[in-house]
C-alpha positions in Angstrom: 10.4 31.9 40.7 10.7 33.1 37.0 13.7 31.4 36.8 12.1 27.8 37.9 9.3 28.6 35.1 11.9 29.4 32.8 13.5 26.2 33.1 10.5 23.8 33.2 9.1 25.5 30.0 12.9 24.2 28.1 12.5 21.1 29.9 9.1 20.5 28.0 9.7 21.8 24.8 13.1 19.7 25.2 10.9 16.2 26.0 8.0 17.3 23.4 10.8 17.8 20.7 11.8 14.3 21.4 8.7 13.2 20.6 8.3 15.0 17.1 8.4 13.7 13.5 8.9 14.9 10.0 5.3 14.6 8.1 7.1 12.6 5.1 8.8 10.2 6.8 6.9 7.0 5.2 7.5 5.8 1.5 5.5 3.6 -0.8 8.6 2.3 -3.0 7.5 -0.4 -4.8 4.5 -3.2 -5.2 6.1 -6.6 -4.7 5.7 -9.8 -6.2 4.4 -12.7 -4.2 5.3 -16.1 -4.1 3.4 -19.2 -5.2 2.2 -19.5 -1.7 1.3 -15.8 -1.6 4.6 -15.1 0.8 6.0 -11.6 0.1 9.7 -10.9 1.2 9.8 -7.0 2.0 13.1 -7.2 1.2 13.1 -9.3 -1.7 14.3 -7.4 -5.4 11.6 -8.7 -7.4 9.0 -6.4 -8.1 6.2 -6.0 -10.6 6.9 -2.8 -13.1 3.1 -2.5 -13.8 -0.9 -4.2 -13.2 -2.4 -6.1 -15.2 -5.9 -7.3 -14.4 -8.4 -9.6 -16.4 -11.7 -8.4 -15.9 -12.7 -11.6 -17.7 -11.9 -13.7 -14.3 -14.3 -15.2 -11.7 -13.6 -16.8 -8.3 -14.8 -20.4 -8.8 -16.0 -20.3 -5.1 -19.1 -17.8 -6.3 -18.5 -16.4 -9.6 -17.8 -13.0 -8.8 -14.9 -10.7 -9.7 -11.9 -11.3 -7.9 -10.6 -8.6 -6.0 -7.2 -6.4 -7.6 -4.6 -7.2 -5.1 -1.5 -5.3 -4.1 1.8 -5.8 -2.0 3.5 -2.6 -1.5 6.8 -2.6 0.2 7.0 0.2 2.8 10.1 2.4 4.2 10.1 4.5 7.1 12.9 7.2 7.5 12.1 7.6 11.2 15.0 7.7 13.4 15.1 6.3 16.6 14.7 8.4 19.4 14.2 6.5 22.7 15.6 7.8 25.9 16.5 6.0 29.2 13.1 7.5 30.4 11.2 7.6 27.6 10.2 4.3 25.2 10.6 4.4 21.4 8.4 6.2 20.2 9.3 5.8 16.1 7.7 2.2 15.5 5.8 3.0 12.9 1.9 1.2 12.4 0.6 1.2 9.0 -2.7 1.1 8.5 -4.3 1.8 5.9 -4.1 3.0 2.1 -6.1 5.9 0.6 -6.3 5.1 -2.9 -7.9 7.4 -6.0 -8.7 5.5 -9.4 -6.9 7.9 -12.4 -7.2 7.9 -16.0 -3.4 7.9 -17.2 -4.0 11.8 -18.1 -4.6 12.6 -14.3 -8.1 12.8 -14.1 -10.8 11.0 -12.0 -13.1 8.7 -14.2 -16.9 8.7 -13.5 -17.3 5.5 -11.8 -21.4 5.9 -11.9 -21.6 7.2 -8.3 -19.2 4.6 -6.5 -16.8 6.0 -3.9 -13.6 7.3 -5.0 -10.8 8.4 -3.1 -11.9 4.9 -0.8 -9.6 4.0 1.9 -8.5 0.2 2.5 -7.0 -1.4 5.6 -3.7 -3.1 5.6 -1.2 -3.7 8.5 2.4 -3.3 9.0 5.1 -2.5 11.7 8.4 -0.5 10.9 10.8 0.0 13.2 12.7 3.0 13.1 16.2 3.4 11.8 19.2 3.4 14.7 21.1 6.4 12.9 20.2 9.0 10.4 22.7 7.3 7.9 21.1 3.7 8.3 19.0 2.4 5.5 15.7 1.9 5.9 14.2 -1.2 7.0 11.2 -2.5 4.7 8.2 -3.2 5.3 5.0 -5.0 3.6 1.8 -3.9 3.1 -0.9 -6.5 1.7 -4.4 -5.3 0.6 -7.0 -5.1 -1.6 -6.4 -2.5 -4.3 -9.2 -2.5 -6.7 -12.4 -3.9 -5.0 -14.0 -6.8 -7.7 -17.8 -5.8 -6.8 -19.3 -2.8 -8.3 -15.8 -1.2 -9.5 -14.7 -3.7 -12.1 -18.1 -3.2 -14.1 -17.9 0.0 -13.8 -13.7 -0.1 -15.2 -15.5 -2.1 -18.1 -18.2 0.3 -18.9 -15.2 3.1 -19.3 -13.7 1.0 -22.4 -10.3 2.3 -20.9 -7.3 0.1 -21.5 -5.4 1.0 -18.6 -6.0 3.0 -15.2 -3.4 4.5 -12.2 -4.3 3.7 -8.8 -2.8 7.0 -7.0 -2.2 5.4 -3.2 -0.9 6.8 -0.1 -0.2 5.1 3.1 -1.0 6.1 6.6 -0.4 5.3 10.2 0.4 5.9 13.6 3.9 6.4 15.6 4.3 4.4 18.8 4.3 7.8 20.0 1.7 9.1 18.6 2.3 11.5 15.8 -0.2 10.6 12.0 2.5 9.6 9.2 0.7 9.9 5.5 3.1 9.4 2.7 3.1 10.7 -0.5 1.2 9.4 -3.5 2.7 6.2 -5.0 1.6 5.9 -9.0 0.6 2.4 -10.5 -0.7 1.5 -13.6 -2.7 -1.5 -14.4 -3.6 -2.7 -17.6 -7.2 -3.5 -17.8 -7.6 -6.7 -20.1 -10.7 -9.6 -21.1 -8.9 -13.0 -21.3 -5.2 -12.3 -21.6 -4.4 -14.8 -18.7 -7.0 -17.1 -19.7 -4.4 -20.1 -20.1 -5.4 -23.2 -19.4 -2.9 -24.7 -20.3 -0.1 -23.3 -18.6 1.7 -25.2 -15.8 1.2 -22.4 -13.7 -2.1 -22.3 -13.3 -4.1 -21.4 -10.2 -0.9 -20.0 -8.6 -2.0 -17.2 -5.5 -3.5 -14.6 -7.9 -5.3 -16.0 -10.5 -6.7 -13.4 -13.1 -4.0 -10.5 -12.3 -0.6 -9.8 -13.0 1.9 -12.9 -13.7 -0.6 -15.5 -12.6 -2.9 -17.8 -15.5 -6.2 -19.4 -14.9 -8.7 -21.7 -16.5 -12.3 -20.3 -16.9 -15.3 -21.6 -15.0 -16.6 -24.3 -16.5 
């Protein structure tokens, strides 16, 4: 009788082990640069070094700040672990982004009472990798990073030229176990007309008012 106990207690630390992740094993590893039509290749090698966001900007629709928007290009370092009875359970569902507005020294600005750490949704699947040497397969992560409302007044009223948004991604495993990576730094420049250029043939491109992409003011 011990004996039979014996071996169904191995037998389900042996099954639970299967089913067991490392806490790190999703990366933020870079914000990517979408296309013209707003398409993001998580696999693409263009990526933005640093934000840059003009707090002058307003969506012609209302005339409100535009959200900051970012594209972060995801990595899991899962490795697959399904069995002939037992699904895979490594898939990896992103979900959402906690992200704390810095000052470049470290600190947390006073933002007149708005939330901060906020959390933002985003989606993303990763499958996991088919052996411990394979490289990653990346993912892409599209969300808002700075909400326009409330926070870009308040960025203004700091008379800051530049902030770090400190973010770190979470999810799910098909199987059930919470991934939360570790904090990805990125620093936007805070600016009042810099990509005000009307001019430019590249106007009202898929992010008007932030990073690469010119506008023309309301009129």
């Amino acid at each position: 009788m011990r004996r039979i106990i014996l071996m169904a207690m191995v037998l389900a630390v042996t099954v639970a082990g299967c089913n067991r992740f490392p806490d790190n094993g999703l990366q933020i590893s870079a914000n990517l640069l979408p296309d013209d039509s707003c398409f993001v290749d998580p696999a693409q090698e263009e990526r933005l070094l640093g934000g840059l966001w003009d707090t002058s900007y307003r969506r012609p629709s209302d005339g409100e700040p535009a959200d900051y928007t970012i594209a972060l290009q995801l990595q899991s370092f899962l490795v697959s672990n399904a069995l002939e009875f037992q699904g895979e359970q490594g898939t990896l569902q992103v979900d959402n982004y906690d992200i704390t507005i810095l000052l470049p020294d470290g600190s947390k600005p006073d933002l007149g009472g708005l939330i901060n750490p906020y959390r933002v949704r985003t989606s993303a699947v990763i499958p996991p990798a088919t052996e411990p040497e394979s490289d990653p397969i990346p993912a892409v992560g599209a969300a808002t990073g700075i909400p326009g409302e409330g926070y870009q007044d308040a960025l203004v009223a700091l008379g800051v030229s530049q902030i770090v948004l400190s973010i770190r991604a979470g999810g799910t495993t098909f199987g059930g176990f919470s991934q939360r990576s570790t904090a990805f730094l990125w620093p936007v420049t805070l600016c009042q007309g810099c990509l005000n250029l009307c001019g430019a043939e590249d106007v009202n491109f898929c992010l008007p008012g932030q990073d690469v992409w010119a506008y023309c003011p309301l009129p």
